[in-house]
PyMOL Python script that loads the backbone (N, CA, C, O; Angstrom):
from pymol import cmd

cmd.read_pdbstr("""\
ATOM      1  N   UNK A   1      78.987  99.321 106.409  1.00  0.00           N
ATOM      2  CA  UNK A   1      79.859  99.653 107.502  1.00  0.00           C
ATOM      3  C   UNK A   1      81.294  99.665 107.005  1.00  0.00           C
ATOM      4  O   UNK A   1      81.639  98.603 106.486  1.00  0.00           O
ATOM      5  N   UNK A   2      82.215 100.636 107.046  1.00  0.00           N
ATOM      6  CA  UNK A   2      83.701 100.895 106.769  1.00  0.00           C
ATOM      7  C   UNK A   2      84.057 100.538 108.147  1.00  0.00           C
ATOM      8  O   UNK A   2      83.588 100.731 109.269  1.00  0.00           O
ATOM      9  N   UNK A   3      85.109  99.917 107.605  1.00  0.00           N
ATOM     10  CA  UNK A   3      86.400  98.921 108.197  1.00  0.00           C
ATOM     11  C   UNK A   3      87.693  99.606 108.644  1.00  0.00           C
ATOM     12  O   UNK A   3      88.553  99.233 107.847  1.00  0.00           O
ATOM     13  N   UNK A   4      88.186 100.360 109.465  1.00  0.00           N
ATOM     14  CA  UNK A   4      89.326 100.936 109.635  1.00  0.00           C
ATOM     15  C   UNK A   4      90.072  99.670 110.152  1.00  0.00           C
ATOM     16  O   UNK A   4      89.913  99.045 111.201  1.00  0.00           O
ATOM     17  N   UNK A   5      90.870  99.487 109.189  1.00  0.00           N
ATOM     18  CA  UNK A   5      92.512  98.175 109.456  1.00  0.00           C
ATOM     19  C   UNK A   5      93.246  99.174 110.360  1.00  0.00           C
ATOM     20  O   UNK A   5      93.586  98.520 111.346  1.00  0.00           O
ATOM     21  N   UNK A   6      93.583 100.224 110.477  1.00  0.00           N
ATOM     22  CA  UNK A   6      94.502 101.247 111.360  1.00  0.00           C
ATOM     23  C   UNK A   6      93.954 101.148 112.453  1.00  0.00           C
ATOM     24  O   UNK A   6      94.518 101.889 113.258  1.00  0.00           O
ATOM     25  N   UNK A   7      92.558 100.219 113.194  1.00  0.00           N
ATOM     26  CA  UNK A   7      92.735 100.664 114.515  1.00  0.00           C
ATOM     27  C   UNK A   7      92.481  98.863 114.921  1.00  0.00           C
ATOM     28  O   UNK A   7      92.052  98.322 115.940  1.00  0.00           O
ATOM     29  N   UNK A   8      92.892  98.399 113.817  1.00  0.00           N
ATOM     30  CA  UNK A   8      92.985  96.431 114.317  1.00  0.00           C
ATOM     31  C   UNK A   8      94.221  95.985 114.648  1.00  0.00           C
ATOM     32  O   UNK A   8      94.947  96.182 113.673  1.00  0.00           O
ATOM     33  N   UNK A   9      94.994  95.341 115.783  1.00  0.00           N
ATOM     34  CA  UNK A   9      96.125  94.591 116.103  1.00  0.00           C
ATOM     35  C   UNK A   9      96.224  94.230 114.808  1.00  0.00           C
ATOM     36  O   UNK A   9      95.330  94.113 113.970  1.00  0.00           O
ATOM     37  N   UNK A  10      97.469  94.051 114.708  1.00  0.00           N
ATOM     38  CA  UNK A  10      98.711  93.474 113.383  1.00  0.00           C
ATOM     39  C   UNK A  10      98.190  91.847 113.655  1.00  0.00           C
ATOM     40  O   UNK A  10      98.538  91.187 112.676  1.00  0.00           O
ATOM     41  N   UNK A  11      97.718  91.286 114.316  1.00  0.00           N
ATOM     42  CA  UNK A  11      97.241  89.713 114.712  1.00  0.00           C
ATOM     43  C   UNK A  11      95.924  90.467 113.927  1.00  0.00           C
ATOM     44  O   UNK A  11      96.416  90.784 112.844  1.00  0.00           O
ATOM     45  N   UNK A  12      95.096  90.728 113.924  1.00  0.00           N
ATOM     46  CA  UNK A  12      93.992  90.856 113.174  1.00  0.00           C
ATOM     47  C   UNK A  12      94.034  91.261 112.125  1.00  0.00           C
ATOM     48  O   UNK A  12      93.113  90.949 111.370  1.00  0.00           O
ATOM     49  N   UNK A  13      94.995  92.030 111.688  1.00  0.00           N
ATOM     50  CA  UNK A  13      94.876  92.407 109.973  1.00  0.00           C
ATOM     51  C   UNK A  13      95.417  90.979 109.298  1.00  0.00           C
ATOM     52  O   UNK A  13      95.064  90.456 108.241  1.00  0.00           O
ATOM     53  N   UNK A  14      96.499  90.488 110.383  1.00  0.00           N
ATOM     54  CA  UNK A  14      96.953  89.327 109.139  1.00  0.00           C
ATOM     55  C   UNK A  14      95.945  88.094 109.106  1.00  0.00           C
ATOM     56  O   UNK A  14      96.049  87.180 108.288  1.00  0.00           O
ATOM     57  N   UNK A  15      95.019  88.162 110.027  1.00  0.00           N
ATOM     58  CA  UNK A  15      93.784  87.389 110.186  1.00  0.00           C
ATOM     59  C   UNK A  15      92.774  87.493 109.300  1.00  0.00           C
ATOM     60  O   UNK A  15      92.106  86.656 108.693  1.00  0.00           O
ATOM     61  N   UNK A  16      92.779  88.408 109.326  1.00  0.00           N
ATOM     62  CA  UNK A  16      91.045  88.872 107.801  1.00  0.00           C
ATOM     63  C   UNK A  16      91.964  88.792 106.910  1.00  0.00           C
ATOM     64  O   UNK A  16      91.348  88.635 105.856  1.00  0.00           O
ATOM     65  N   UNK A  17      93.274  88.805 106.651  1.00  0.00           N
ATOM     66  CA  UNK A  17      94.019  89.040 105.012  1.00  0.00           C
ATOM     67  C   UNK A  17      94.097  87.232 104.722  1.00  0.00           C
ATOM     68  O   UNK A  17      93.999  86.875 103.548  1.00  0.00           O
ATOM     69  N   UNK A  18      94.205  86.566 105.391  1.00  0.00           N
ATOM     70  CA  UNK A  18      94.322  84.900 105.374  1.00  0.00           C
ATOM     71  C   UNK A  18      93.052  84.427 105.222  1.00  0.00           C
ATOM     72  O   UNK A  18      92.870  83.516 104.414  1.00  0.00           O
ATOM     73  N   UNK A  19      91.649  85.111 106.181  1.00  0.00           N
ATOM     74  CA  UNK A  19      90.797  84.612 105.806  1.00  0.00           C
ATOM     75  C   UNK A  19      90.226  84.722 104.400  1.00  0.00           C
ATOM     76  O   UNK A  19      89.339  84.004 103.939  1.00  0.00           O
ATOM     77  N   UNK A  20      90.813  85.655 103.820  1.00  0.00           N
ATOM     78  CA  UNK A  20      90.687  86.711 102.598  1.00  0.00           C
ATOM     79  C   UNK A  20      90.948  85.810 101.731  1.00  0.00           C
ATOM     80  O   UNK A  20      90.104  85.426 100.921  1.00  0.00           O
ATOM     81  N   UNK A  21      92.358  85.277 101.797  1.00  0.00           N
ATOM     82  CA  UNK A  21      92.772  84.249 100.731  1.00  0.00           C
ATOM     83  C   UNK A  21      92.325  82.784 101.187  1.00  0.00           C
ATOM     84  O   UNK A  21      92.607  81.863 100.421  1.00  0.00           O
ATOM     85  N   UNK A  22      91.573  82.465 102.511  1.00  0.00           N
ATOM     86  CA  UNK A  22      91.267  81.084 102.281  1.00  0.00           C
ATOM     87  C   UNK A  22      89.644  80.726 101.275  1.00  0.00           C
ATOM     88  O   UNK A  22      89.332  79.766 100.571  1.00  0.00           O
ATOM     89  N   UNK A  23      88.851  82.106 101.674  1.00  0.00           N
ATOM     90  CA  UNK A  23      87.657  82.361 100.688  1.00  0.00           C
ATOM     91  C   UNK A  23      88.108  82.327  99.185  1.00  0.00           C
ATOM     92  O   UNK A  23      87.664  81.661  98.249  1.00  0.00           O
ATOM     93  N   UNK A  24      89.396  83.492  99.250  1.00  0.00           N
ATOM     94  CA  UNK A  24      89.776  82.986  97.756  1.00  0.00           C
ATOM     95  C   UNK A  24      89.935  81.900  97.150  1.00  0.00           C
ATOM     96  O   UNK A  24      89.368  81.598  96.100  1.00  0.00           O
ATOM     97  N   UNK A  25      90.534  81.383  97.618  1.00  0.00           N
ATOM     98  CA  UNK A  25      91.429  80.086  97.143  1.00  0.00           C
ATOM     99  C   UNK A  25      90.065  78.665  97.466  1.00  0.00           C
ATOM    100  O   UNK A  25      90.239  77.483  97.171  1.00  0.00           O
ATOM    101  N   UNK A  26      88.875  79.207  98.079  1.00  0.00           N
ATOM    102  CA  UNK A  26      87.758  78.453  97.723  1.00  0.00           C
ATOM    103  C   UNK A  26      86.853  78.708  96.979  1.00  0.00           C
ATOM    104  O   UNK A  26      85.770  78.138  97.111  1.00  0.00           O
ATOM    105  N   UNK A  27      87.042  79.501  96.144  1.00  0.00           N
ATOM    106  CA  UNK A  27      86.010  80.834  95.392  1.00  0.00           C
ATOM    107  C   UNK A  27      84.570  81.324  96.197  1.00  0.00           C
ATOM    108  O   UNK A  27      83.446  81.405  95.702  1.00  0.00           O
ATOM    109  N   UNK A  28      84.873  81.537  97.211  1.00  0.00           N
ATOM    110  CA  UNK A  28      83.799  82.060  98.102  1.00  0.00           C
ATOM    111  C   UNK A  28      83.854  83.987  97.883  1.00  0.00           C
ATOM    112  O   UNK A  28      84.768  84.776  98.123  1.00  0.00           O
ATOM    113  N   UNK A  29      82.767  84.165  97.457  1.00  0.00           N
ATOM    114  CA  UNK A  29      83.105  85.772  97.338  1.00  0.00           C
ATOM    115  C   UNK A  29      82.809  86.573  98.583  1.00  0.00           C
ATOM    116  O   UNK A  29      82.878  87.802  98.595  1.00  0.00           O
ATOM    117  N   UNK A  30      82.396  85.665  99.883  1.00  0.00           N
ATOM    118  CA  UNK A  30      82.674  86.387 101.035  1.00  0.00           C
ATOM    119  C   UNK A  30      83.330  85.266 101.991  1.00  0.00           C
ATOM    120  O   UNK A  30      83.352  84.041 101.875  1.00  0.00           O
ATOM    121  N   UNK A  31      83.930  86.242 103.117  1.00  0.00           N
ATOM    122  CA  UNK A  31      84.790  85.946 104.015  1.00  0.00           C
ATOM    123  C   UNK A  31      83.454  85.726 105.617  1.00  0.00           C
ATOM    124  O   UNK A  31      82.990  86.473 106.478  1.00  0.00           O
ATOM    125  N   UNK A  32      83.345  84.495 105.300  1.00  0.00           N
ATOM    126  CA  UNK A  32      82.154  84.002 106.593  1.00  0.00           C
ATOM    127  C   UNK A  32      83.399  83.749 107.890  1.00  0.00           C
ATOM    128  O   UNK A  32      84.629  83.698 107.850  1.00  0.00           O
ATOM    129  N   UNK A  33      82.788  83.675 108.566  1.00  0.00           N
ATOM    130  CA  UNK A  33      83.025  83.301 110.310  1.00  0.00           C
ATOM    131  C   UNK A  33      83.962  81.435 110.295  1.00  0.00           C
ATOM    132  O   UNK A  33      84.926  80.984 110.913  1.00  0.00           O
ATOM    133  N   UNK A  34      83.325  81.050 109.592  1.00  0.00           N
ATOM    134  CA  UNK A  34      83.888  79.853 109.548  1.00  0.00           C
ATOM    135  C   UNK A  34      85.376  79.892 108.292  1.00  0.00           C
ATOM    136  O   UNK A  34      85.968  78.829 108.106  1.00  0.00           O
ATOM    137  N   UNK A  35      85.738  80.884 107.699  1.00  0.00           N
ATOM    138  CA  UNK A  35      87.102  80.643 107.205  1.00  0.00           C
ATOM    139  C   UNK A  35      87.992  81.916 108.468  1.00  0.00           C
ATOM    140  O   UNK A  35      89.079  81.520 108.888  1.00  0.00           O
ATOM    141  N   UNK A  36      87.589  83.063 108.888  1.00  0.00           N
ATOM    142  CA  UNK A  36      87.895  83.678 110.113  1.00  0.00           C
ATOM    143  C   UNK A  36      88.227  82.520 111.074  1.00  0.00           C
ATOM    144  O   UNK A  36      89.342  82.801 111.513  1.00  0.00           O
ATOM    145  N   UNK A  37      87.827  81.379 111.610  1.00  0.00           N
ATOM    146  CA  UNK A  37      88.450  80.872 112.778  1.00  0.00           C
ATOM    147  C   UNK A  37      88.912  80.237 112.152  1.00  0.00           C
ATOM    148  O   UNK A  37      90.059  80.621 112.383  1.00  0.00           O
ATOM    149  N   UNK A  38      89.085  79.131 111.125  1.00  0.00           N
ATOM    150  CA  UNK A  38      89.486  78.161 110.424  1.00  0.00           C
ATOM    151  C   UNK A  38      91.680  79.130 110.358  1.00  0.00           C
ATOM    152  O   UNK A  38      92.862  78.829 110.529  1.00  0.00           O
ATOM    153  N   UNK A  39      91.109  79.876 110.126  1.00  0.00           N
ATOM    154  CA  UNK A  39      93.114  81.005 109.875  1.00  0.00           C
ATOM    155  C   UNK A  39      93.482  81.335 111.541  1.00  0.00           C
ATOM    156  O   UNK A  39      94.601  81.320 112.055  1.00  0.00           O
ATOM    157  N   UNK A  40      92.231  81.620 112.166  1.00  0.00           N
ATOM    158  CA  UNK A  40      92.270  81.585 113.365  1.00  0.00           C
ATOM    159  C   UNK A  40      93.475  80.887 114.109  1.00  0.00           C
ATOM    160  O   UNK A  40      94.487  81.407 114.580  1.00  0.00           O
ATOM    161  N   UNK A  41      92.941  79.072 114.074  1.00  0.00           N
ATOM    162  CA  UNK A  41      93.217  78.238 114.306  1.00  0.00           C
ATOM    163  C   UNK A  41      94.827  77.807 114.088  1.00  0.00           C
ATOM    164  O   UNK A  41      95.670  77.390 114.883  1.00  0.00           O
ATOM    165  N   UNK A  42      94.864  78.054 112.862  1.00  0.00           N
ATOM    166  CA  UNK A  42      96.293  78.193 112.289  1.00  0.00           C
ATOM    167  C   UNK A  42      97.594  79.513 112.651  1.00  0.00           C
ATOM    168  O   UNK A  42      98.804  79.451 112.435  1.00  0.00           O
ATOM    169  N   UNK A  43      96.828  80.578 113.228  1.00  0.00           N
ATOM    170  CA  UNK A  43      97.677  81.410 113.351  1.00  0.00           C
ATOM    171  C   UNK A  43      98.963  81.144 114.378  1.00  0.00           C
ATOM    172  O   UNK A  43      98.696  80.510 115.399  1.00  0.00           O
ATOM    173  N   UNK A  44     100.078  81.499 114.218  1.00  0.00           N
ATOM    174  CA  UNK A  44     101.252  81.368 115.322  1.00  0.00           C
ATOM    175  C   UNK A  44     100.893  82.268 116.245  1.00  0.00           C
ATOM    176  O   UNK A  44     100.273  83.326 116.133  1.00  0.00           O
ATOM    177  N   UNK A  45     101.283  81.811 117.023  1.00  0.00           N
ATOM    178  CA  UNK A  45     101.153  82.158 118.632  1.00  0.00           C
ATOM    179  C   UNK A  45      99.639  82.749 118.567  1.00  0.00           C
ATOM    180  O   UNK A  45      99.500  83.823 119.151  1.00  0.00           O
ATOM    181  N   UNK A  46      98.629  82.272 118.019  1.00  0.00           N
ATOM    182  CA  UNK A  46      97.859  83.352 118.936  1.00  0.00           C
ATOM    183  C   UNK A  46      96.755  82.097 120.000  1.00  0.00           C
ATOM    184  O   UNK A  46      96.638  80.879 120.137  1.00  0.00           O
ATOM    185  N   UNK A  47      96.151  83.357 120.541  1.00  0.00           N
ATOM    186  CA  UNK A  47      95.645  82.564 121.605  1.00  0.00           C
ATOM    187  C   UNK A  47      94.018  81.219 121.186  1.00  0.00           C
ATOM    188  O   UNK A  47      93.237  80.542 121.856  1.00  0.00           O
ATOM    189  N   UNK A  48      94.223  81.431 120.027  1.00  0.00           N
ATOM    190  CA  UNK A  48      92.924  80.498 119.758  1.00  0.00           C
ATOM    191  C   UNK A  48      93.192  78.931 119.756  1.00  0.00           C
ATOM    192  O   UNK A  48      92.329  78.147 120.150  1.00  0.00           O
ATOM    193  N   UNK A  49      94.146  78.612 119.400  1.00  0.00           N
ATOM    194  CA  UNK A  49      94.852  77.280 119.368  1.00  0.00           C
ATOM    195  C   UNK A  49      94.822  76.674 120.790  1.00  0.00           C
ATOM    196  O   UNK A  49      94.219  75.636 121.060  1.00  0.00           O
ATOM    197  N   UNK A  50      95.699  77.596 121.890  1.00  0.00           N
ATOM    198  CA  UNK A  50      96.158  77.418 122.852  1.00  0.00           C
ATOM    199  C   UNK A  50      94.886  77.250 124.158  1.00  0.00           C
ATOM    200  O   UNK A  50      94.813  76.517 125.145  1.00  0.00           O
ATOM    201  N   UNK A  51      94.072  78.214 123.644  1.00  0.00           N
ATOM    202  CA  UNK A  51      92.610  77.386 124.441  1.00  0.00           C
ATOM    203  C   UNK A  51      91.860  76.543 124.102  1.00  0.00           C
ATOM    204  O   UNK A  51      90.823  76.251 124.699  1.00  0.00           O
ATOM    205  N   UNK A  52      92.242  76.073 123.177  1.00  0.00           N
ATOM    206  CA  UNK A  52      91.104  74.645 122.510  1.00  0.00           C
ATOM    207  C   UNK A  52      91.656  73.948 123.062  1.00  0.00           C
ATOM    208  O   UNK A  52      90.984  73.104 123.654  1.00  0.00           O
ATOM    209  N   UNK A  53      93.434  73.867 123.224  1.00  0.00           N
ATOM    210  CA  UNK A  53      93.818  72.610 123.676  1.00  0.00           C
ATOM    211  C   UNK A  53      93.438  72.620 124.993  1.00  0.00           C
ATOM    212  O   UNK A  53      93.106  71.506 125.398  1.00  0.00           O
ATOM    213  N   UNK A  54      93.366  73.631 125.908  1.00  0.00           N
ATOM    214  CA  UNK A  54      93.564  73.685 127.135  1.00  0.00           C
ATOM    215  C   UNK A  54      92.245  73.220 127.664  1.00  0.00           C
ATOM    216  O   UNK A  54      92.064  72.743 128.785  1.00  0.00           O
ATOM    217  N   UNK A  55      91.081  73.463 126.469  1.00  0.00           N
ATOM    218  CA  UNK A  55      90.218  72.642 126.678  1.00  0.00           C
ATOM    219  C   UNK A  55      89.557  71.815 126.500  1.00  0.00           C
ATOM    220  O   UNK A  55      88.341  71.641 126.574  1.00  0.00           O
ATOM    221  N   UNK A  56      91.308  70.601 125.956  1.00  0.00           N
ATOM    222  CA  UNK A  56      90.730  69.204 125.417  1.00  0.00           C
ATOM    223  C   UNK A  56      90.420  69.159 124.524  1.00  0.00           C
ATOM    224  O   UNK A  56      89.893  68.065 124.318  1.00  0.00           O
ATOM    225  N   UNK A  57      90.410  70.101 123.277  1.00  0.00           N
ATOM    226  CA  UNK A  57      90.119  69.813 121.888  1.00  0.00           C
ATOM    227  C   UNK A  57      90.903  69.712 121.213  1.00  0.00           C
ATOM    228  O   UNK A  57      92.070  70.035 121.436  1.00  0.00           O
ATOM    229  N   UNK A  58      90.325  69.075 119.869  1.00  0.00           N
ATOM    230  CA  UNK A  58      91.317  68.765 118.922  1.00  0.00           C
ATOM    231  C   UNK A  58      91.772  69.365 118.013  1.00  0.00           C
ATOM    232  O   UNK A  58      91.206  68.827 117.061  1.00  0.00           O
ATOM    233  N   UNK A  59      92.636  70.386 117.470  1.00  0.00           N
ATOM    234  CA  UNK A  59      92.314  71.547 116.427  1.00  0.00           C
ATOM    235  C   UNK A  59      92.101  70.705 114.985  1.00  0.00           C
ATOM    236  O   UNK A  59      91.331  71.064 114.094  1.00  0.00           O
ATOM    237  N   UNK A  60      92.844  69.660 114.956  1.00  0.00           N
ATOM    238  CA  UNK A  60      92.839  68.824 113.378  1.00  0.00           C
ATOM    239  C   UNK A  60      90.978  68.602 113.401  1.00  0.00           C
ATOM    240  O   UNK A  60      90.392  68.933 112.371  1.00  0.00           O
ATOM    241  N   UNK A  61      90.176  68.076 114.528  1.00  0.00           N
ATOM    242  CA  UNK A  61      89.521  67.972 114.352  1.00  0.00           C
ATOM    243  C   UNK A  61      88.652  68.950 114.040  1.00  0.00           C
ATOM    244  O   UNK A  61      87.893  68.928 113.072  1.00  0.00           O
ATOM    245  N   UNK A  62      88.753  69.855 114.881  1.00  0.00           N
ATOM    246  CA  UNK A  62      87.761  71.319 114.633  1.00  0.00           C
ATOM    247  C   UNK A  62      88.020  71.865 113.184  1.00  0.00           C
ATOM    248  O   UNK A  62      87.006  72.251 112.604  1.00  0.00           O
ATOM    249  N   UNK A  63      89.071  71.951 112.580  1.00  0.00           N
ATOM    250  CA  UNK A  63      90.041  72.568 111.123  1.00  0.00           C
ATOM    251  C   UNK A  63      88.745  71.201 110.412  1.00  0.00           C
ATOM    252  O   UNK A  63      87.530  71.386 110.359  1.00  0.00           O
ATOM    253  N   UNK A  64      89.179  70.441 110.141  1.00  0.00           N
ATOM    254  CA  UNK A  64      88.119  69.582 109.491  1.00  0.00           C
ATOM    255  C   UNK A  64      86.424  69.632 109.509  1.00  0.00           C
ATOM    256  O   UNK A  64      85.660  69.395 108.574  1.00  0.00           O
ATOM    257  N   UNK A  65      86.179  69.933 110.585  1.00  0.00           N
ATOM    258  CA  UNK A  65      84.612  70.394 110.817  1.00  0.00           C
ATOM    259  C   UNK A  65      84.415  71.407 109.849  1.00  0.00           C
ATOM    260  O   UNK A  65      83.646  71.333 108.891  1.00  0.00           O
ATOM    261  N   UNK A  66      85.392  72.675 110.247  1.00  0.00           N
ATOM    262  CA  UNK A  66      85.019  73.872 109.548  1.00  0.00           C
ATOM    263  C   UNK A  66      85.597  73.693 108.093  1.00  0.00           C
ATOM    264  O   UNK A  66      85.034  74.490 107.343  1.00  0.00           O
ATOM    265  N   UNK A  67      86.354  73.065 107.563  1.00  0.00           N
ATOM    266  CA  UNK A  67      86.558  73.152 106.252  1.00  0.00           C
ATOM    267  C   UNK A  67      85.284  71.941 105.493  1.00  0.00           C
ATOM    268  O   UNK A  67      85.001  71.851 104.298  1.00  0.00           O
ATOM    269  N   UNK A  68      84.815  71.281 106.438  1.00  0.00           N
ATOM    270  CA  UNK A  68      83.178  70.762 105.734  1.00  0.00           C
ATOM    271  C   UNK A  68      82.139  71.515 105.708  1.00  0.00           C
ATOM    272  O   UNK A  68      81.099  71.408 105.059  1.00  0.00           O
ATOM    273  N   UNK A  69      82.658  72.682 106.837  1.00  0.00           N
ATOM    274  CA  UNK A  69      81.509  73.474 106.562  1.00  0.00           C
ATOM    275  C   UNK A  69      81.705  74.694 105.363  1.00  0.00           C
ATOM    276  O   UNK A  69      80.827  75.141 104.625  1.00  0.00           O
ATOM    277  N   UNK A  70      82.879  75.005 105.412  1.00  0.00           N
ATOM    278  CA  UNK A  70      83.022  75.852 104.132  1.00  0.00           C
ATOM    279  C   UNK A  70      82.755  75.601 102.331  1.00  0.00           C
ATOM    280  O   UNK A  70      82.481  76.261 101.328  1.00  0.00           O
ATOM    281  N   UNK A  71      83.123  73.815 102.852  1.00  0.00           N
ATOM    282  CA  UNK A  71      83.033  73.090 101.471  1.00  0.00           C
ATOM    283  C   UNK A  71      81.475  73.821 100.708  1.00  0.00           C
ATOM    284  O   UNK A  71      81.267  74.190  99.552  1.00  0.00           O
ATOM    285  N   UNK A  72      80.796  73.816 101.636  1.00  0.00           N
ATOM    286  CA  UNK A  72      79.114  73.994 100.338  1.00  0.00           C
ATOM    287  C   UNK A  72      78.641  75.470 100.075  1.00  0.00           C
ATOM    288  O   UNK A  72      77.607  75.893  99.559  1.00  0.00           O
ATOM    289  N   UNK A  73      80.048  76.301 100.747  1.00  0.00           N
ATOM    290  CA  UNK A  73      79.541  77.774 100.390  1.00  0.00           C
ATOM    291  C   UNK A  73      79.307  77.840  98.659  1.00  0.00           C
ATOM    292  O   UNK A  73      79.558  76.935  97.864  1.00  0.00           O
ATOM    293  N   UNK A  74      78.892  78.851  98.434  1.00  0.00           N
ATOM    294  CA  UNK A  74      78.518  79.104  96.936  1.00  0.00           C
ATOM    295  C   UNK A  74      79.879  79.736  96.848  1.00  0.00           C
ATOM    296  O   UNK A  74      80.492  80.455  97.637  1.00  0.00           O
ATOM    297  N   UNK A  75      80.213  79.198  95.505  1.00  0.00           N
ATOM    298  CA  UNK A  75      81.062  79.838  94.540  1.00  0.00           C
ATOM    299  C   UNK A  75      81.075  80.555  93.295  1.00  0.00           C
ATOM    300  O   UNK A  75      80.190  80.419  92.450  1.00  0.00           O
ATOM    301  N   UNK A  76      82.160  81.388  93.157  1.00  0.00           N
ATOM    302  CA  UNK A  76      82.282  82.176  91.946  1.00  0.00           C
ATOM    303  C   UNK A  76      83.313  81.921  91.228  1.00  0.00           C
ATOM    304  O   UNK A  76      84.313  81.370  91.689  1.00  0.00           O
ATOM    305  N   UNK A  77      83.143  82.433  89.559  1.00  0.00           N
ATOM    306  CA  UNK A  77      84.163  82.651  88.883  1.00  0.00           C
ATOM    307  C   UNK A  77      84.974  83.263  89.188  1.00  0.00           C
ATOM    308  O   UNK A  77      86.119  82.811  89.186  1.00  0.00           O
ATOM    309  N   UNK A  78      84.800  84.059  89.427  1.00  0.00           N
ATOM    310  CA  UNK A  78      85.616  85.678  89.555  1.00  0.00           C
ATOM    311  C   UNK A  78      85.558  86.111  91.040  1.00  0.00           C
ATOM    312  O   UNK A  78      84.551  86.619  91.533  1.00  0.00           O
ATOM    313  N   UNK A  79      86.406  85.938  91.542  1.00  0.00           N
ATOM    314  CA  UNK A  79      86.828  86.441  93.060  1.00  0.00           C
ATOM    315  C   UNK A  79      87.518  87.664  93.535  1.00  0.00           C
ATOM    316  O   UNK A  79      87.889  87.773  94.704  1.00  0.00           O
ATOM    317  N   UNK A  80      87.709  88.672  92.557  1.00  0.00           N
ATOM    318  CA  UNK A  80      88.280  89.857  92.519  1.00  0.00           C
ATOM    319  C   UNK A  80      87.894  90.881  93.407  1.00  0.00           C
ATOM    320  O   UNK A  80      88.483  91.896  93.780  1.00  0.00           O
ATOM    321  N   UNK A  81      86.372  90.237  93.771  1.00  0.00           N
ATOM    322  CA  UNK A  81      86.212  91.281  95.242  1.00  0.00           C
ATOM    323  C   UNK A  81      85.658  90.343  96.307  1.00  0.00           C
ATOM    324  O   UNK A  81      84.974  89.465  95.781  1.00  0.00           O
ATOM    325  N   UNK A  82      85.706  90.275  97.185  1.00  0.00           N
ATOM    326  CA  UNK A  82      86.090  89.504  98.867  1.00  0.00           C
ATOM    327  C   UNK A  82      85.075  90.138  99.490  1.00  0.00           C
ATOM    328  O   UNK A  82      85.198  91.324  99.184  1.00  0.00           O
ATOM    329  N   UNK A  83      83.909  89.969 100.369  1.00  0.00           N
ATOM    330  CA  UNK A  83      83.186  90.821 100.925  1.00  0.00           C
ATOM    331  C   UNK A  83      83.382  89.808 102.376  1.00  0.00           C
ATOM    332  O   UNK A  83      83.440  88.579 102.394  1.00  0.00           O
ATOM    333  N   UNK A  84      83.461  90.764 103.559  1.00  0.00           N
ATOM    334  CA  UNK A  84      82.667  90.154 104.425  1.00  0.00           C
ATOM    335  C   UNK A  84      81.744  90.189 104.748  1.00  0.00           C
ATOM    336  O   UNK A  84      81.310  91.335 104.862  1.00  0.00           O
ATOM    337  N   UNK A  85      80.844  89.124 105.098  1.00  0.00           N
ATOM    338  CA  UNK A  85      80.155  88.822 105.846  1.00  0.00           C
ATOM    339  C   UNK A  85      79.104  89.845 106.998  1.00  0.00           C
ATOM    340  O   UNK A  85      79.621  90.540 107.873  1.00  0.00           O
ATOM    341  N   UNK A  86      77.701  89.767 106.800  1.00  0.00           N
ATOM    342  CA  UNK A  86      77.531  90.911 108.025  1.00  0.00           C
ATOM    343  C   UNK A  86      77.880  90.435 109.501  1.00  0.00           C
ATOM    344  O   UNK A  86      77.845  91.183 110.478  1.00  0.00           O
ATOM    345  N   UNK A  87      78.270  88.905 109.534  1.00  0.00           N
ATOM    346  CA  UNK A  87      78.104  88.233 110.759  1.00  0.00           C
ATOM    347  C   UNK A  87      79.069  88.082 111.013  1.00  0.00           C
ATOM    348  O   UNK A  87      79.333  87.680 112.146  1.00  0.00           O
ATOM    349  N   UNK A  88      80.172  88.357 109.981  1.00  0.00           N
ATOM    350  CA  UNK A  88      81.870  87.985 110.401  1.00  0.00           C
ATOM    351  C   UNK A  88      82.017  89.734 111.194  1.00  0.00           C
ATOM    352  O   UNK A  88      82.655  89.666 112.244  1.00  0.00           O
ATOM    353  N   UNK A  89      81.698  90.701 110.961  1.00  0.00           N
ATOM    354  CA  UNK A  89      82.052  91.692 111.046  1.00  0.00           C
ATOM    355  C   UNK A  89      81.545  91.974 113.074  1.00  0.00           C
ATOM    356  O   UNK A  89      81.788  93.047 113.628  1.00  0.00           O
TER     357      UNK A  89
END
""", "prot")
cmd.dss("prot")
cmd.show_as("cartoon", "prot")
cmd.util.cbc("prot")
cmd.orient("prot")
């Protein structure tokens, strides 16, 4: 499946480009669902933060869940290509 970035909000391109580098920067050679909300979470102003709190959650806590869950993805040497996910997509 091809990906047109030209028809995603500027909040979503800089979203898959963060999740992009948090896979990187874990040597995950794909971009799963759990580093997608994990940048999510972190993004300024967007609305994902602002309803967790609203419904009583903790984001430090949730950010910690999901970075235990990212911890046991398989890794690579070489991270030069990024795939997502069929389930992130």
């Amino acid at each position: 499946m091809t990906i047109n970035m030209d028809t995603m909000t500027i909040k979503l391109q800089e979203a898959l480009a963060n999740a992009q580098n948090k896979a990187v920067s874990c040597s995950n050679q794909q971009i799963e669902p759990e580093h997608l909300m994990l940048v999510l979470l972190q993004q300024k102003e967007s609305l994902v933060p602002s309803l967790l709190i609203r419904f009583g959650l903790s984001l430090r806590n949730i950010s910690e869940y999901l970075e235990n869950l990212i911890q046991p993805f398989p890794t690579v040497a070489n991270t030069s290509k990024v795939y997502l996910t069929q389930i992130t997509l």
